[in-house]
DRENLUMMAR-847404 format. One record per residue: residue number from 1; residue in one letter; x, y, z of N, C-alpha, C in turn. Coordinates in steps of 0.2 Angstrom, whole numbers, plus 5000, padded with zeros to 4 digits. Example, Ala and Ser with C-alpha at 12.3 -4.5 7.8 and 13.67 -1.06 7.14 Angstrom:
! residues 2
{1 A {5066 4972 5039} {5062 4978 5039} {5066 4984 5039}}
{2 S {5064 4989 5035} {5068 4995 5036} {5064 5000 5039}}
END
This chain:
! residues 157
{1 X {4911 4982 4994} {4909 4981 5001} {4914 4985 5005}}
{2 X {4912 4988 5011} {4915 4993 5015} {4921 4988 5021}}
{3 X {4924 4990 5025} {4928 4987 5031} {4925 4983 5034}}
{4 X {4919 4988 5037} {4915 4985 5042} {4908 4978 5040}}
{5 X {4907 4982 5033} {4901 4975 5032} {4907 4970 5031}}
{6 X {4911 4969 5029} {4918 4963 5029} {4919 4959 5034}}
{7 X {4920 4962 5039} {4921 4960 5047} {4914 4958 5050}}
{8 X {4908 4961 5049} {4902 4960 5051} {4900 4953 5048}}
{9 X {4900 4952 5041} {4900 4945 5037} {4905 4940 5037}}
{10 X {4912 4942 5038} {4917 4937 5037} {4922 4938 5040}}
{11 X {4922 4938 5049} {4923 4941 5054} {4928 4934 5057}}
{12 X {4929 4929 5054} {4933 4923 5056} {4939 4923 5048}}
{13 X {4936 4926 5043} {4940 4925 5038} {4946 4931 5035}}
{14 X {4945 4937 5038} {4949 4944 5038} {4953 4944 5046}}
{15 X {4960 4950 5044} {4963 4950 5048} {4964 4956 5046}}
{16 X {4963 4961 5053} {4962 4968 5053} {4969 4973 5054}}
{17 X {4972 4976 5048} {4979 4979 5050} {4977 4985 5054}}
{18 X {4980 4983 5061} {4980 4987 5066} {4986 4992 5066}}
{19 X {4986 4998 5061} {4992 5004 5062} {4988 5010 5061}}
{20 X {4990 5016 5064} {4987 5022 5062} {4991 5026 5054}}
{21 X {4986 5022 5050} {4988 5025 5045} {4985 5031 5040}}
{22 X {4988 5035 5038} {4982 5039 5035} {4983 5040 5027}}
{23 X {4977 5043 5025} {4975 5043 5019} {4977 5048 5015}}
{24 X {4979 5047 5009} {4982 5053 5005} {4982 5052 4997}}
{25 X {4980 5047 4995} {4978 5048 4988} {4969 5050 4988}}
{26 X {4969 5050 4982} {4964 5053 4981} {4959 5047 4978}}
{27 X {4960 5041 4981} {4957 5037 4981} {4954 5034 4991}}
{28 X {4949 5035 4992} {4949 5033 4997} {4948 5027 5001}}
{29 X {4943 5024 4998} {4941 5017 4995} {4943 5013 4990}}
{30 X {4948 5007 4994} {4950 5004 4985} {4954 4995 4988}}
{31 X {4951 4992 4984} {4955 4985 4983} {4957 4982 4979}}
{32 X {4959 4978 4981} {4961 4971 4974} {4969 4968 4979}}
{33 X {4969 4960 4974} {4977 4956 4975} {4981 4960 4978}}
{34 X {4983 4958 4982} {4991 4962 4985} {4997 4958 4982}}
{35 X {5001 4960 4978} {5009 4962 4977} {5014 4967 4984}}
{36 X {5018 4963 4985} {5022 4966 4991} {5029 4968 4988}}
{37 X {5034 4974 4993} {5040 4977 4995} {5042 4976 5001}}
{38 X {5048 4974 5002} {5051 4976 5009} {5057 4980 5007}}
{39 X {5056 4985 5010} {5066 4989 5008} {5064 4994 5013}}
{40 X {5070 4996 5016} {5071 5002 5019} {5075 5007 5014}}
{41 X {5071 5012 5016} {5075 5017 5013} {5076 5017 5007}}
{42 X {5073 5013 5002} {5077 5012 4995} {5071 5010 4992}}
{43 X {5068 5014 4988} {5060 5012 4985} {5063 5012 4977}}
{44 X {5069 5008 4976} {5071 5006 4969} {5065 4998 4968}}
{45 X {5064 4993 4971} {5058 4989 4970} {5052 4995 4971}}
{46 X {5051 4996 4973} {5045 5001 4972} {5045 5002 4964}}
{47 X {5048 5007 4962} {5048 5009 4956} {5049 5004 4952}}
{48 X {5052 5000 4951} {5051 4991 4946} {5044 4989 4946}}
{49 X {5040 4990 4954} {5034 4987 4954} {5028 4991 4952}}
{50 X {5027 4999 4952} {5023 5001 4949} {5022 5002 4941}}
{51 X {5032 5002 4938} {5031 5002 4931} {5029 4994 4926}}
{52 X {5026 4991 4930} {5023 4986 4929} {5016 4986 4927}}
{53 X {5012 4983 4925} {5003 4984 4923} {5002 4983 4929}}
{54 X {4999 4985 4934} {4996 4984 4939} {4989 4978 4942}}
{55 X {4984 4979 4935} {4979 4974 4936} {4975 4976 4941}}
{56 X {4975 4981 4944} {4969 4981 4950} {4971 4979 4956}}
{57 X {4977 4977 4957} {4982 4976 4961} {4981 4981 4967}}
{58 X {4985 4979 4972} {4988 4984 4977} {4995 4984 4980}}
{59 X {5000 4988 4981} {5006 4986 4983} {5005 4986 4990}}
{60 X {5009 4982 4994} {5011 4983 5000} {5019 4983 5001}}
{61 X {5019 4991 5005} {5027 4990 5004} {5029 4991 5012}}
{62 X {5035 4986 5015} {5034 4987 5020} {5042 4990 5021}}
{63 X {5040 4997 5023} {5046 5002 5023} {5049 5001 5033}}
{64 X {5049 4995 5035} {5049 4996 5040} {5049 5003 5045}}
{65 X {5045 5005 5043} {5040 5009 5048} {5043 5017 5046}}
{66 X {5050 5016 5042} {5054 5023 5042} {5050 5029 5040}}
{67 X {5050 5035 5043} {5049 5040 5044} {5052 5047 5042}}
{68 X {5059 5044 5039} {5064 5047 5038} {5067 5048 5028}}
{69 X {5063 5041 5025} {5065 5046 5017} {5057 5042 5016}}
{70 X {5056 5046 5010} {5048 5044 5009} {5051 5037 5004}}
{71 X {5045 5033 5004} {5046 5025 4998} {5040 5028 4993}}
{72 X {5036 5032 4991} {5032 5035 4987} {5032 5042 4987}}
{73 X {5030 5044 4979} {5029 5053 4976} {5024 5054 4972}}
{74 X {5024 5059 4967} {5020 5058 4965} {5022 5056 4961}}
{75 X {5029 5055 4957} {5030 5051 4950} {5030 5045 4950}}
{76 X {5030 5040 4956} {5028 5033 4957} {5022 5031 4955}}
{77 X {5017 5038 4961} {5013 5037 4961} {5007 5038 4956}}
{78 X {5010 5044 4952} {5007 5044 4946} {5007 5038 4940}}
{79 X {5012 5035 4939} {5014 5031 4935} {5011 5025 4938}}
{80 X {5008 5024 4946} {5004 5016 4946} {4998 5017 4944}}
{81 X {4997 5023 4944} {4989 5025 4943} {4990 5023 4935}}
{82 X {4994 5026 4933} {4992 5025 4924} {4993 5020 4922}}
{83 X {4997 5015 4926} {4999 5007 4926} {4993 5001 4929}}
{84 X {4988 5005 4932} {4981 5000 4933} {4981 4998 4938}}
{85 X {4986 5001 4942} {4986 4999 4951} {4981 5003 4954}}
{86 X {4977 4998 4960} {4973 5001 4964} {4975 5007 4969}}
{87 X {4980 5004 4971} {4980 5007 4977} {4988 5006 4980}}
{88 X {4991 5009 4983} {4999 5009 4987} {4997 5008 4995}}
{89 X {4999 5005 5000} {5001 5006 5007} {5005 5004 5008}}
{90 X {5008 5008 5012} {5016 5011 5014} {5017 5013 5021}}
{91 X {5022 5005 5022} {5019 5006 5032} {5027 5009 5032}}
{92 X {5028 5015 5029} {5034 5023 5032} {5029 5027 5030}}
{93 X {5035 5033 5026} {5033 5039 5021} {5031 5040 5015}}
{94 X {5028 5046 5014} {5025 5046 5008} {5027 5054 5005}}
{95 X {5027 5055 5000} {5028 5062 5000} {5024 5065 4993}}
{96 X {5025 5073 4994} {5022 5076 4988} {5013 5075 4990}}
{97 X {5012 5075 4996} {5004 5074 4999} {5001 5076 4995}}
{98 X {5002 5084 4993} {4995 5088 4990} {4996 5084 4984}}
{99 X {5000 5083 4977} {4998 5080 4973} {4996 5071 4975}}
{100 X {4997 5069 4978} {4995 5062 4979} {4987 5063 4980}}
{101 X {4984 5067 4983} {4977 5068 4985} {4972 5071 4978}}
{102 X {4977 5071 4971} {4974 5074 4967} {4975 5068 4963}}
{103 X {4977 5060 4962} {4979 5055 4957} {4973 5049 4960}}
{104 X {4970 5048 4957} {4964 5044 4954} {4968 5036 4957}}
{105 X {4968 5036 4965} {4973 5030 4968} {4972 5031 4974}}
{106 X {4972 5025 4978} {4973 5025 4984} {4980 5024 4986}}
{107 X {4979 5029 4992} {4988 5028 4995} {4985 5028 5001}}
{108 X {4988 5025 5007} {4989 5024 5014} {4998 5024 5015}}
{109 X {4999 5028 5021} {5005 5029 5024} {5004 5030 5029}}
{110 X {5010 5029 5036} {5012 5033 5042} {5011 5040 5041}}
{111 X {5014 5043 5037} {5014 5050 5038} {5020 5051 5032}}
{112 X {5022 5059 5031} {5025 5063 5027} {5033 5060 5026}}
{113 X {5037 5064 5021} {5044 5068 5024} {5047 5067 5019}}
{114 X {5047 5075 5017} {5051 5077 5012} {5054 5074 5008}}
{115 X {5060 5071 5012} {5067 5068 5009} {5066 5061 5005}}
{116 X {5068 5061 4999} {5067 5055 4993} {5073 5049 4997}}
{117 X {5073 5045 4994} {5075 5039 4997} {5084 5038 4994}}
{118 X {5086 5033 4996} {5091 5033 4990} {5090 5025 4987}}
{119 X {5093 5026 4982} {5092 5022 4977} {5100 5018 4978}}
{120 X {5098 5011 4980} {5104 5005 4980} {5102 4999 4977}}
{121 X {5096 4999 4976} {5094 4992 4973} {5092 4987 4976}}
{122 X {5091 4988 4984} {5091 4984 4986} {5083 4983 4990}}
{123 X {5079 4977 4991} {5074 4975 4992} {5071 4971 4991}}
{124 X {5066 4967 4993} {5063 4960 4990} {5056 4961 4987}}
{125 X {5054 4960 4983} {5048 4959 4980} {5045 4953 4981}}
{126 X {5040 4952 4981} {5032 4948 4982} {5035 4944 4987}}
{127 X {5036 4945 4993} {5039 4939 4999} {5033 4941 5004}}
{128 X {5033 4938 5010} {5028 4938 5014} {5031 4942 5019}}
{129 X {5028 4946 5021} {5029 4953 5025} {5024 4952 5032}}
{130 X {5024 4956 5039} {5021 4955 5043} {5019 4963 5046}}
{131 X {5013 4964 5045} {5014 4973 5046} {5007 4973 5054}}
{132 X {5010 4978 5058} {5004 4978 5063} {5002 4971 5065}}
{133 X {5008 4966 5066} {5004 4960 5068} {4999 4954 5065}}
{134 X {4999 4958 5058} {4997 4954 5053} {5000 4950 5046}}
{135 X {5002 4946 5045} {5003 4943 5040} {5000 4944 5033}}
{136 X {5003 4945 5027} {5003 4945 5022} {5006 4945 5019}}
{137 X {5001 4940 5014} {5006 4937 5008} {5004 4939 5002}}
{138 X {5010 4939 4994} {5008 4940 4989} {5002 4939 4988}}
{139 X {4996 4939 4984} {4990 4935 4982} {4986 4936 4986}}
{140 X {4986 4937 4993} {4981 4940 5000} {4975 4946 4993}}
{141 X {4970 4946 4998} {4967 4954 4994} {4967 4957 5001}}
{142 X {4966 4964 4997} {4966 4971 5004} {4961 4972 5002}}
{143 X {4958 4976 5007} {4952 4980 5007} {4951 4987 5011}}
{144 X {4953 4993 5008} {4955 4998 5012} {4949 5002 5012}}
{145 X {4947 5008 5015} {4944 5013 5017} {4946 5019 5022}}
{146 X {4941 5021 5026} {4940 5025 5030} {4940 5024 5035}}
{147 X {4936 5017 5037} {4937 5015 5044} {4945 5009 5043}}
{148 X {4946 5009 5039} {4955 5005 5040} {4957 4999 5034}}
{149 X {4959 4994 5036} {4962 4991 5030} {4960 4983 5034}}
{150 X {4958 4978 5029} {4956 4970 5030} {4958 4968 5026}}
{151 X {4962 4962 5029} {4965 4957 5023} {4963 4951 5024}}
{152 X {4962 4947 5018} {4958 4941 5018} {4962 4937 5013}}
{153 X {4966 4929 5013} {4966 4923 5011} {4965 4925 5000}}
{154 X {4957 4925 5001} {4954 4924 4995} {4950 4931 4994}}
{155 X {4947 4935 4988} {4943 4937 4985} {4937 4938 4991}}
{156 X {4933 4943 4994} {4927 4940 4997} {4921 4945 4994}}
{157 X {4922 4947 4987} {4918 4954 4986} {4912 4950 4985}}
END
């Protein structure tokens, strides 16, 4: 089911992530459970969390908005696609575009930048996160597309 039938049907029960985010896997369409990130600058929980089974999952990593090292590549992102993850959104950077638009994955980010992140170790995994004025938590599901991204409580497929 698309954004908009979601919001037209269950328009009290989703909450709309309002960011200009754009698309760059080569998934354009894609849900399941959300699993969360918060780190700046430091996508060493990223990397923990995709080399995991993913299950149909989606990550949300909340890169505080940075636009300065990327929190995804194409080796993360290659490895969550082989690991059964849906999809990635990454409210920073992203990098490696052209092959991310060729890996059987939905990715959502701010935009680009080159520069790889450093690695310190530091970040929190599966904690409640608040992106765009919306709240979310581990076990939420997403619902991403083309017209944008819906988060809802429970499953509403």
């Amino acid at each position: 089911m698309n954004t908009c039938d979601l919001c037209d049907l269950h328009d009290r029960l989703v909450r709309v992530l309002e960011l200009p985010l754009r698309d760059f896997g080569g998934r354009l369409a894609f849900d399941g459970e959300v699993s969360t990130v918060r780190a700046f600058e430091d996508n060493s929980r990223v990397r923990e969390a995709v080399a995991e089974p993913g299950r149909g999952r989606v990550l949300v990593v909340d890169g505080g908005g940075s636009l300065r090292r990327a929190m995804l590549g194409d080796l993360l992102a290659g490895q969550a696609a082989e690991n059964g993850w849906a999809g990635v959104l990454v409210y920073g950077a992203v990098r490696d575009s052209a092959a991310l638009a060729a890996l059987p994955l939905g990715v959502k980010a701010l935009g680009t930048c080159p520069r790889k992140t450093d690695k310190r170790g530091v970040g929190e995994r599966d904690v409640e996160i608040e992106l765009g004025g919306v709240r979310i938590r581990p076990g939420d599901w997403l619902y991403a597309d083309e017209d944008g991204v819906v988060l809802a409580d429970t499953d509403l497929r």
